[in-house]
Backbone as numpy.savetxt, mean C-alpha at the origin, in Angstrom:
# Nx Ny Nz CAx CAy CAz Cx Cy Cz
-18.47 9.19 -2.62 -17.16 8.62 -2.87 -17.28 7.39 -3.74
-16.83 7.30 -4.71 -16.33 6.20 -5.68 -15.67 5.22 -5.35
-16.50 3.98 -5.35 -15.62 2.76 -4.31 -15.11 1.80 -5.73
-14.21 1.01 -5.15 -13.55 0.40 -6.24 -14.59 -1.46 -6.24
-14.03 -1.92 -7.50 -14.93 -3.23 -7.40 -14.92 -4.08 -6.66
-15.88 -5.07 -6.58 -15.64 -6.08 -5.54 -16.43 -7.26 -5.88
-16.22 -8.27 -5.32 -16.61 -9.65 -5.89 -17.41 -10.08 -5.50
-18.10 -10.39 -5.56 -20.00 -11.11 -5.03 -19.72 -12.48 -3.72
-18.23 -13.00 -4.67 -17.79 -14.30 -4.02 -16.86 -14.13 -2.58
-16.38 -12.59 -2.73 -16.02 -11.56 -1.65 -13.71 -11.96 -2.22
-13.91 -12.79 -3.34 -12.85 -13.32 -4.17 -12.70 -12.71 -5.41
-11.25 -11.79 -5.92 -11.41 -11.13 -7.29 -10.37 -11.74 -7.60
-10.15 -12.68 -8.52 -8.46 -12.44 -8.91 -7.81 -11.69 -9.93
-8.96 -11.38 -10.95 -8.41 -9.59 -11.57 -7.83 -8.59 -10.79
-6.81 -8.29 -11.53 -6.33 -6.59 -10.33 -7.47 -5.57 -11.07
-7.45 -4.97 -9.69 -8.11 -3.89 -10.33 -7.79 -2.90 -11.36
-8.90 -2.24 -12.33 -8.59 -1.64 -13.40 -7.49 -0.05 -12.99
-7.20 0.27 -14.04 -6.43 1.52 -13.50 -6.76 2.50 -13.57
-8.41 2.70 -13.96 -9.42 3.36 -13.72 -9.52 3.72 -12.14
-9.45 2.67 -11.35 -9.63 3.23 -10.07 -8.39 4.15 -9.04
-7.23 3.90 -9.56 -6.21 4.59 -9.28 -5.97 5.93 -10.13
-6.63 6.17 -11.16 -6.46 7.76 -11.57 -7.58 8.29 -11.65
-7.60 8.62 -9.97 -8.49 9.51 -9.17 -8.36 10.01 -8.40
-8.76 10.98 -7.59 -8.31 11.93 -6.41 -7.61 11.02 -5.49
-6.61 11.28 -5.11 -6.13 10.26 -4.26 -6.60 10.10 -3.14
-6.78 10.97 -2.62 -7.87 10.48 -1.31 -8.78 9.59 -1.13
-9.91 9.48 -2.26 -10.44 8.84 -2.54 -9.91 7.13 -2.80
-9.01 7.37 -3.51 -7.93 5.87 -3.69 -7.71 5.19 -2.36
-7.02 6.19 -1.38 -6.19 5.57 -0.36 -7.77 4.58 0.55
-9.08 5.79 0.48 -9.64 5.05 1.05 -10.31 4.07 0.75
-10.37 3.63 -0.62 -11.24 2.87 -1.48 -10.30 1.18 -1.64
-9.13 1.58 -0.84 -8.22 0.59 -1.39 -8.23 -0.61 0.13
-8.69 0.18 0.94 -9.36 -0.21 2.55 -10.00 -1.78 2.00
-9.72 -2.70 2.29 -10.25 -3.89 2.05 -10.25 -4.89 0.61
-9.65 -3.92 -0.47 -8.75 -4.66 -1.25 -7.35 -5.49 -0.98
-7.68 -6.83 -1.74 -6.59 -7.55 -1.26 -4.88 -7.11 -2.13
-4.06 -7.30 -1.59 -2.06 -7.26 -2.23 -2.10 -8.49 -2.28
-1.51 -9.22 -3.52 -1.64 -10.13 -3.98 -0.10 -10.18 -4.51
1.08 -10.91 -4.19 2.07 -11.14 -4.63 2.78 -12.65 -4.85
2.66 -12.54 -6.07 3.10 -14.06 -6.54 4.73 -14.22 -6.73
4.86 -15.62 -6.61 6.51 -15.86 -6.94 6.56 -17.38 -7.67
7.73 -18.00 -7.94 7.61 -19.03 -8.62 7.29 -20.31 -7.77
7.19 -20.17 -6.65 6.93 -21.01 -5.64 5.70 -21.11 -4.84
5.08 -19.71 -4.96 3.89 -19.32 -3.59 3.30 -18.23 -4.21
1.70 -17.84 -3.27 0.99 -16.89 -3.58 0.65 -16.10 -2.19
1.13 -15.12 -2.20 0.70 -14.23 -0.40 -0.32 -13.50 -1.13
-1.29 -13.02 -0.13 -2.21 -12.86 0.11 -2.68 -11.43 1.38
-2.91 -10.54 1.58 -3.82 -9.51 2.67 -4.64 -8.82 1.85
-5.57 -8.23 3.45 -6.54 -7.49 3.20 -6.09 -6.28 3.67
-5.74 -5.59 2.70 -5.28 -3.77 3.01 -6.41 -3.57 3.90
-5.68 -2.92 4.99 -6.28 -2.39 6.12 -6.02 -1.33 6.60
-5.01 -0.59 6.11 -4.48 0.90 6.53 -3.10 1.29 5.69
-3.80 2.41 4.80 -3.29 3.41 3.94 -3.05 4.84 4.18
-2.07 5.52 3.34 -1.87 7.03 3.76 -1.83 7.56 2.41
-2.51 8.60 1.86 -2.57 9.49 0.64 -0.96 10.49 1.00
-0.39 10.68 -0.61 0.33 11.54 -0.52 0.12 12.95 -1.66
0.16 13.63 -1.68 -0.53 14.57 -2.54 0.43 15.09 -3.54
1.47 14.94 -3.80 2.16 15.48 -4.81 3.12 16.36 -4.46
3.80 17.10 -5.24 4.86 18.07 -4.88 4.05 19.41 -4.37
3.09 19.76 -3.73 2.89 20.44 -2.90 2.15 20.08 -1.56
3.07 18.41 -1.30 2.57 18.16 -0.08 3.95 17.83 0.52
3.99 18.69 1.77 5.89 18.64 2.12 5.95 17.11 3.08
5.02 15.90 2.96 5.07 14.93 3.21 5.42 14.13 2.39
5.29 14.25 1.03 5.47 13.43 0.08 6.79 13.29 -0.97
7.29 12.66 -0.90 8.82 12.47 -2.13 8.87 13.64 -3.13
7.67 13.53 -4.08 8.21 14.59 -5.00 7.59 15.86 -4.39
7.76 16.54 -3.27 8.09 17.34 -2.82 9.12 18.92 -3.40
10.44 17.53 -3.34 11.54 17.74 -3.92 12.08 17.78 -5.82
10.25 17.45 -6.38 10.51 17.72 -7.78 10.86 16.51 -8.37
10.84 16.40 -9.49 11.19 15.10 -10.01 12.32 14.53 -10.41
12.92 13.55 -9.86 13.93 12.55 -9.66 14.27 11.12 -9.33
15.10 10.46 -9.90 15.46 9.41 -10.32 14.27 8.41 -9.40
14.57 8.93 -8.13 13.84 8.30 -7.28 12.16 7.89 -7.41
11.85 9.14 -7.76 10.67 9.84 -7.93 9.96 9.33 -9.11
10.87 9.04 -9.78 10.41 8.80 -11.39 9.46 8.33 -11.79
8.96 7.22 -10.71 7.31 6.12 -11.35 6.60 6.58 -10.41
6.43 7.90 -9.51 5.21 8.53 -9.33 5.04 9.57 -10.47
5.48 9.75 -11.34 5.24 10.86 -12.41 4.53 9.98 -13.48
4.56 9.08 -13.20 4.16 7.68 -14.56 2.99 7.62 -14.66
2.47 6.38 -15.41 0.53 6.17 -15.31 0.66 5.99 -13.80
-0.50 5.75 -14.07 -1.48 5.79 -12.89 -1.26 4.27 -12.72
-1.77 3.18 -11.09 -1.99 2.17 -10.91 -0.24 1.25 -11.02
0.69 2.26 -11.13 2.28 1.76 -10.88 2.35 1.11 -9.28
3.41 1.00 -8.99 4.37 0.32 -7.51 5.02 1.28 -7.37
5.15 2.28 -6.53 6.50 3.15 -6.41 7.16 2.35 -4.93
8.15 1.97 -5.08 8.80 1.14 -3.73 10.24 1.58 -3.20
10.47 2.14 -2.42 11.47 2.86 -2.23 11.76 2.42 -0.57
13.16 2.48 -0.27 14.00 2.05 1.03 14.21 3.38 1.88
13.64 3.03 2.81 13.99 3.99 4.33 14.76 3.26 4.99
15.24 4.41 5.72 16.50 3.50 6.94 17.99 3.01 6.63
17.85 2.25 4.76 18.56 1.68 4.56 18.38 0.05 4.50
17.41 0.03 4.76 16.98 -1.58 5.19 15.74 -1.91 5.09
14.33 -0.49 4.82 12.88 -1.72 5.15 12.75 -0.52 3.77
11.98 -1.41 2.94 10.98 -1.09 1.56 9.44 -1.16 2.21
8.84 0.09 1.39 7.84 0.41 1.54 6.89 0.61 -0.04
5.61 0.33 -0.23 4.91 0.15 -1.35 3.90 1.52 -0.85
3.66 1.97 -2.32 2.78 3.14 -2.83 2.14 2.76 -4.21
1.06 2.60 -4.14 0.31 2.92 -5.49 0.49 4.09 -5.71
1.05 4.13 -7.04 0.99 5.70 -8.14 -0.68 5.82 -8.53
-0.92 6.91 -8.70 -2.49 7.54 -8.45 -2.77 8.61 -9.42
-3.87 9.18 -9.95 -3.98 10.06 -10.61 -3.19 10.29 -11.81
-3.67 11.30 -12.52 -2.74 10.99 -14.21 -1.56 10.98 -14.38
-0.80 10.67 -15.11 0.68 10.68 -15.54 1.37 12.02 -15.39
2.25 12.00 -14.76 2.67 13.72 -14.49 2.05 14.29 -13.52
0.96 13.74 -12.77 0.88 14.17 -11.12 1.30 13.19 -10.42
2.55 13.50 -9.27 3.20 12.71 -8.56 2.56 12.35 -7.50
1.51 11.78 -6.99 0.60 11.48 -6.31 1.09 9.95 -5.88
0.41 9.07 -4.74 0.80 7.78 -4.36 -0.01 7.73 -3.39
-0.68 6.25 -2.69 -0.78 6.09 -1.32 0.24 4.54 -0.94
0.46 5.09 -0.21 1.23 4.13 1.07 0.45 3.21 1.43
1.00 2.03 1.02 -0.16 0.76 1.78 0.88 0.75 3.46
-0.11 0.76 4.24 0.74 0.58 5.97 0.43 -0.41 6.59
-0.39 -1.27 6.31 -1.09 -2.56 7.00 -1.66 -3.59 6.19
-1.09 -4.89 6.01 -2.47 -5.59 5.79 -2.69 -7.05 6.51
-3.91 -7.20 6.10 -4.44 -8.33 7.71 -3.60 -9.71 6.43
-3.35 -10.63 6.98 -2.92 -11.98 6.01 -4.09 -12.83 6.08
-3.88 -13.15 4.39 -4.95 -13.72 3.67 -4.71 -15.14 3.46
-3.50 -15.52 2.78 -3.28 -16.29 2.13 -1.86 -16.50 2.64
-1.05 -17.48 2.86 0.10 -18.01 2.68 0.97 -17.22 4.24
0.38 -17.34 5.04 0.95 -16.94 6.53 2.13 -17.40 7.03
1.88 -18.53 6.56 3.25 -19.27 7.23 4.83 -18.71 6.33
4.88 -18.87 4.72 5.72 -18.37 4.23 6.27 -17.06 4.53
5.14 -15.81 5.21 5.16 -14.37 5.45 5.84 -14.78 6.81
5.59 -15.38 7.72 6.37 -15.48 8.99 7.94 -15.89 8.50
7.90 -16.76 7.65 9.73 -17.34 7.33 10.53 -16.11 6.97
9.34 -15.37 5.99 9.89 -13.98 5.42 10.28 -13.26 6.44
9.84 -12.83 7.62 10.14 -11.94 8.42 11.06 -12.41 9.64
11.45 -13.42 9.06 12.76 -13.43 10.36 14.07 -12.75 10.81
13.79 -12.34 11.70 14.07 -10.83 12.18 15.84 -10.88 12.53
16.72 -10.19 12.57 18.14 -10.04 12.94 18.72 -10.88 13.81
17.82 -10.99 14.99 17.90 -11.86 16.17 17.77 -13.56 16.12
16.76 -13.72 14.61 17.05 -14.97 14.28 15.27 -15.07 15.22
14.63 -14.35 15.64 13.19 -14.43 16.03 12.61 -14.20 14.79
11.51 -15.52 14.77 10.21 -15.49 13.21 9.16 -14.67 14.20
8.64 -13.19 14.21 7.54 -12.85 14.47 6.14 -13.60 13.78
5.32 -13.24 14.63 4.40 -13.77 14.31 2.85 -12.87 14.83
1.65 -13.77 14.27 0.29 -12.56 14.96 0.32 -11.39 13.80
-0.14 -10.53 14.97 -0.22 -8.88 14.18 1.33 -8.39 13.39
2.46 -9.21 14.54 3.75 -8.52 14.12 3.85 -8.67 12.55
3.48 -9.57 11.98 3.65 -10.05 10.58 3.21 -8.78 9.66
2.90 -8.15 9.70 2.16 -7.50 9.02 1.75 -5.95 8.87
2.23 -4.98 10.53 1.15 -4.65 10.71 2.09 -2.95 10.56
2.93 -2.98 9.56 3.43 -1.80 9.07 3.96 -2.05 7.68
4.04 -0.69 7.19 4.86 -0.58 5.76 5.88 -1.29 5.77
7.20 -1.39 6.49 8.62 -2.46 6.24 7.76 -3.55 6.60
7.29 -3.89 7.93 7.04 -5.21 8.07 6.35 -6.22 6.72
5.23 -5.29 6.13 4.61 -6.20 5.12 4.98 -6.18 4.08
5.86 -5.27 3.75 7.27 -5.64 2.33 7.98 -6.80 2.43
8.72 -6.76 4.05 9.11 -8.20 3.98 9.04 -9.37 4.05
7.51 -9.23 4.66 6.68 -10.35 4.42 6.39 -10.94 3.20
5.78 -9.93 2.24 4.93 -10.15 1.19 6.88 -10.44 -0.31
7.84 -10.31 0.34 9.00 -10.21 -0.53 8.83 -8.86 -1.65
8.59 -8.06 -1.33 8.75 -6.99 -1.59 9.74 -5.96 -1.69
10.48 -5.49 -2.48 11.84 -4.86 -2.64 12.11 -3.91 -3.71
13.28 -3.64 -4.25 12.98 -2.04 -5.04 13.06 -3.21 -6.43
13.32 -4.83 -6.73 13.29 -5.42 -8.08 11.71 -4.72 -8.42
10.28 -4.78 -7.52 9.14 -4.05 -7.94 8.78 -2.53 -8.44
9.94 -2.19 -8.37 9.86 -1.03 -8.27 9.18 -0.14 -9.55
8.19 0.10 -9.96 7.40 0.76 -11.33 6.58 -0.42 -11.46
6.78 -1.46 -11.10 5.50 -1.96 -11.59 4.26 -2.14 -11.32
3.98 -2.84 -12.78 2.10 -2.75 -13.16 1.34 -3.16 -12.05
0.67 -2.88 -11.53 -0.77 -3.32 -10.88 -1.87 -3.86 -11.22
-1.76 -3.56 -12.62 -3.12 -3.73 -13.17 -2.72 -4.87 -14.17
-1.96 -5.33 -14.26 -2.01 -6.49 -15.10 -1.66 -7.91 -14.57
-2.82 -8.71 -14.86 -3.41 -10.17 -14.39 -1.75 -10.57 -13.96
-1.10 -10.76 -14.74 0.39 -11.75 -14.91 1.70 -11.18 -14.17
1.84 -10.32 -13.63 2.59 -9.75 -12.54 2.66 -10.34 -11.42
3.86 -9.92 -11.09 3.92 -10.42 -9.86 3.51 -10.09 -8.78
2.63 -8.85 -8.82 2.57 -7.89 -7.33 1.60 -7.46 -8.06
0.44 -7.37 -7.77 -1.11 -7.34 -8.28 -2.37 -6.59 -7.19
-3.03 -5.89 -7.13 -4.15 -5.29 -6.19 -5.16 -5.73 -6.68
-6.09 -6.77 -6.00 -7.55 -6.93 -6.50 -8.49 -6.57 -5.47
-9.83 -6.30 -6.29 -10.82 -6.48 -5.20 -10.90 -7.19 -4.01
-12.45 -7.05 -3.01 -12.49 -7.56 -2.01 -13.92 -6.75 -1.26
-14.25 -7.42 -0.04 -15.41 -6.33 0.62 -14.61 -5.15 1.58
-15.21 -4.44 1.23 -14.72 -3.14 1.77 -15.84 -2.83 2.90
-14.97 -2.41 3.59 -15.33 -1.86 4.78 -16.29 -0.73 4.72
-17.53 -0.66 5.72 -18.15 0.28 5.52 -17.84 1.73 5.89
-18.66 2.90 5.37 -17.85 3.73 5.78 -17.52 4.16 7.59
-18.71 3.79 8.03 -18.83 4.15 9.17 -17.40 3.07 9.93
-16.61 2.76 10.12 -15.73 1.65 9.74 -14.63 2.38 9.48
-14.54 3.26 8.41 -13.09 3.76 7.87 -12.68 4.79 9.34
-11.62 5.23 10.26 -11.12 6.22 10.75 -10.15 6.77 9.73
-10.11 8.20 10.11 -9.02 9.31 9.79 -8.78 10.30 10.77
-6.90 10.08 10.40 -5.97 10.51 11.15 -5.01 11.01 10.43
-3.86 12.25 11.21 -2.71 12.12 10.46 -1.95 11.04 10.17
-1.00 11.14 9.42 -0.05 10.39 8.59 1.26 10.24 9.90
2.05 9.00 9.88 2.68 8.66 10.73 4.12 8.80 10.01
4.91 9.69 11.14 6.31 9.77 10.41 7.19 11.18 9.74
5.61 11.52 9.86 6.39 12.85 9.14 6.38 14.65 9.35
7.09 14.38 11.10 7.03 15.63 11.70 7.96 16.78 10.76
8.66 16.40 10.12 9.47 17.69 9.23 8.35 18.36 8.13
7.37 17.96 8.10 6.28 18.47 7.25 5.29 19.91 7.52
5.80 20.32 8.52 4.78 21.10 8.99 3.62 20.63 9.22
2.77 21.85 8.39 1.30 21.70 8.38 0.63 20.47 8.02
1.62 20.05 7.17 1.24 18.97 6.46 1.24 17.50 7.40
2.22 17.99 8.05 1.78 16.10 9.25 0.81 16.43 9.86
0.20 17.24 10.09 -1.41 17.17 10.99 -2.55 17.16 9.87
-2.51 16.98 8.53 -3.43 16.32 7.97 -3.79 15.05 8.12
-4.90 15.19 7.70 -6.14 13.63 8.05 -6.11 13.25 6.90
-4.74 12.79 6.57 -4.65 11.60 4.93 -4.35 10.41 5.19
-4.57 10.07 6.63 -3.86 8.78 7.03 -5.28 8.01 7.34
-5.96 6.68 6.41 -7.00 5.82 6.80 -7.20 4.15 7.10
-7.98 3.76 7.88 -7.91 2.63 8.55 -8.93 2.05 8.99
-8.79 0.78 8.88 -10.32 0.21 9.07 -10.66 0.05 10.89
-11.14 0.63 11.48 -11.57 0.49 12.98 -11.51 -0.61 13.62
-11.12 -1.29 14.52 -10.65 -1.99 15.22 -9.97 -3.41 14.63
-9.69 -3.38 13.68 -8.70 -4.45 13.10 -7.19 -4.48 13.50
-6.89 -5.28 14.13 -6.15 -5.34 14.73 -4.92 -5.42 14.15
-4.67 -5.75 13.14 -3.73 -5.50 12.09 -3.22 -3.84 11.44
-4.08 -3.12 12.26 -3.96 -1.65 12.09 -2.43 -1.66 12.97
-1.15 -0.55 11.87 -0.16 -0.44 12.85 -0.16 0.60 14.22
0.39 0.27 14.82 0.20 1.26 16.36 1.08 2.42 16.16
């Protein structure tokens, strides 16, 4: 397996090239295991260590968006490789996917976890919840909506670059987890899939507690 780069200083602030995202996605989702999400604003810099990802395979995976073929929605998983596809469930929580593999395969993984790196306290203000409760700990973090709204994440990201330094929403290196370290499981969420929700595209770094439940 083809692991993505990493920094000697265990610190990258290059995003990674987009070489490493147009590749089997499987390979991606798990290679992306201990790379940091890096989202800047005019005020602050957040910071995690991806800790649990889910591969989606394209329109012949009845788990995945373009499923349904290509549409409006759909549109920047058909794009280069190393995009943001960010799209709203519920009505209310945004969720992030790296676009993967070449232009015109609708491929993505789902970032679902990451541990906080950098700027914790701002990610807690971010997540203050309906009730007017600031979660805090693991809560911060430790799913797809939760770390959108942490990290200010929303559909304004929506297609964008990854791979370029000056963005606002950036993936760089980091130490990656060994393999013995990575678990695989199905994908969470998606019993209308058939066969396809009991695949083992869903990966995670072993006892990090920032893994969602």
């Amino acid at each position: 397996m083809a692991r993505t780069p990493q920094a000697a200083s265990g610190v990258m602030r290059d995003p990674l090239p987009r070489s490493v995202f147009e590749r089997d996605t499987v390979d991606v989702a798990r290679s992306l295991l201990g790379c940091t999400l890096v989202r800047r604003t005019a005020t602050h810099v957040l910071e995690g260590i991806i800790v649990e990802t889910e591969a989606y395979l394209g329109e012949r995976d009845l788990g995945c968006h373009s499923a349904r073929g290509r549409t409006p929605r759909t549109e920047p998983m058909y794009g280069p490789p190393g995009r943001a596809y960010v799209y709203l469930i519920y009505g209310m929580y945004h969720c992030l996917n790296a676009v993967t593999r070449g232009e015109g395969e609708p491929e993505a993984v789902l970032v679902r976890a990451v541990r906080p790196k950098r700027g914790e306290k701002q990610m807690s203000a971010n997540r203050v919840t309906r009730s007017g409760r600031t979660p805090d700990g693991v809560a911060l973090t430790n799913g797809p909506g939760k770390l959108c709204q942490a990290f200010e994440i929303d559909l304004s990201l929506n297609n964008a670059d990854l791979c370029k330094s000056e963005n606002p929403l950036i993936i760089t290196g980091g130490h990656q987890p060994p393999d013995e370290k990575i678990r695989t499981g199905p994908r969470v969420g998606i019993d209308y899939a058939g066969e396809w929700a009991a695949k083992p595209l869903r990966f995670w770094v072993d006892g990090d507690r920032y893994v969602s439940r």
